[in-house]
N, C-alpha and C positions, 0 to 999 in steps of 0.2 A: 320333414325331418323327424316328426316324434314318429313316425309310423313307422321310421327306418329302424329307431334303437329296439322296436320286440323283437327283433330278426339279428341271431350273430351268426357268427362262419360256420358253427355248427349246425345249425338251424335246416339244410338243405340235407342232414346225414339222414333226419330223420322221416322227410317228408315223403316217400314211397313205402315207406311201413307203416306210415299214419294212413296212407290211402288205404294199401289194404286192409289195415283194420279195420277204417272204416267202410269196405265194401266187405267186411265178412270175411276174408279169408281165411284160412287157417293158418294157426301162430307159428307152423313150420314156415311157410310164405315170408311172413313177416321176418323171420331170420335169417332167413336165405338171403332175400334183397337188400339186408340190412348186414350181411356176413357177418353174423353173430354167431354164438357158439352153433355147432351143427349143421353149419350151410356148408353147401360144398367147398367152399372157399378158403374152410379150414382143413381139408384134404393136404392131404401131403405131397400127395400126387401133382397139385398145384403150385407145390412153394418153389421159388425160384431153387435149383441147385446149380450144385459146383460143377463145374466141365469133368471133374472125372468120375462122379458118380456119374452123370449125366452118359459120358463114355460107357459106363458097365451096363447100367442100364439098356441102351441100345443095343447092344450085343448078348443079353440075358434075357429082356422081354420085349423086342421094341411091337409089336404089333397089339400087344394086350396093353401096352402103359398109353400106345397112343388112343386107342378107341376107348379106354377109360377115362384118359380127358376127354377127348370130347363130348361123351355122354355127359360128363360130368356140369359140363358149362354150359347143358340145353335147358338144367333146369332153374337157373338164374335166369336166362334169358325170356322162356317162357313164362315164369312170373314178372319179370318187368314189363313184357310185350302186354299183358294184360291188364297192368294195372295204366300203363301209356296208352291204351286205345281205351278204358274207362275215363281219363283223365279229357282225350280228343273230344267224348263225346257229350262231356261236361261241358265244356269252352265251346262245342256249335249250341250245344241249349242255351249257354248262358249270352255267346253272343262278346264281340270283343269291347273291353270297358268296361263291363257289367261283371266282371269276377268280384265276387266279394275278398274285403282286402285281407280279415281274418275268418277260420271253419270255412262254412261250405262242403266239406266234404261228408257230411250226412246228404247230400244228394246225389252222391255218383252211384252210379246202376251196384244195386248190389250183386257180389259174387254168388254164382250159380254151377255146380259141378256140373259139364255136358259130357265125361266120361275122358275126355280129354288129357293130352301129359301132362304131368307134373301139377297136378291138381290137387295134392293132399302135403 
């Protein structure tokens, strides 16, 4: 029970931008996964609209509004994919049980640019 009160509902917002800081990423990374100012996520292009802009829109750009989302949403993904397969490959080292209950993540691989998308 005491181990449960350091952890509240917030607590889970922040643990993918904790990882990647600590494997080094850059603090664009860290914003993105965390949709803070600057991440795609505050694109507009992404905000729910209304059925009749959504109407004009189709009919004024639909080919360029679609392929701009989804470029848009490859580079969330791409940083989560990465810091979720640094995270898998913590838990076969560490072994199930053996997770420490607080940190530890000063040992996941740190991050290394291999030229790869969405890397900066």
């Amino acid at each position: 029970m005491e181990q449960s009160v350091a952890y509240t509902l917030h607590s889970p917002r922040h643990f993918l931008p904790e990882v990647a800081a600590a494997r080094g990423e850059p603090g664009t990374c860290w914003c993105e996964i965390g949709r803070w100012s600057q991440s795609v996520a505050q694109l507009a292009s992404l905000r729910p609209e209304t059925n009749m802009v959504r109407k004009h829109r189709d009919r004024a750009a639909r080919l360029p509004d679609l392929y701009a989302k989804n470029n848009a949403t490859q580079r969330p993904l791409a940083i989560l994919n990465r810091q979720m397969g640094a995270l898998r490959t913590y838990y076969k080292k560490c072994g199930p049980g053996n997770l420490p209950l607080y940190g530890g993540l000063n040992f996941l691989t740190i991050f290394k640019k291999t030229g790869g998308p969405h890397e900066d």
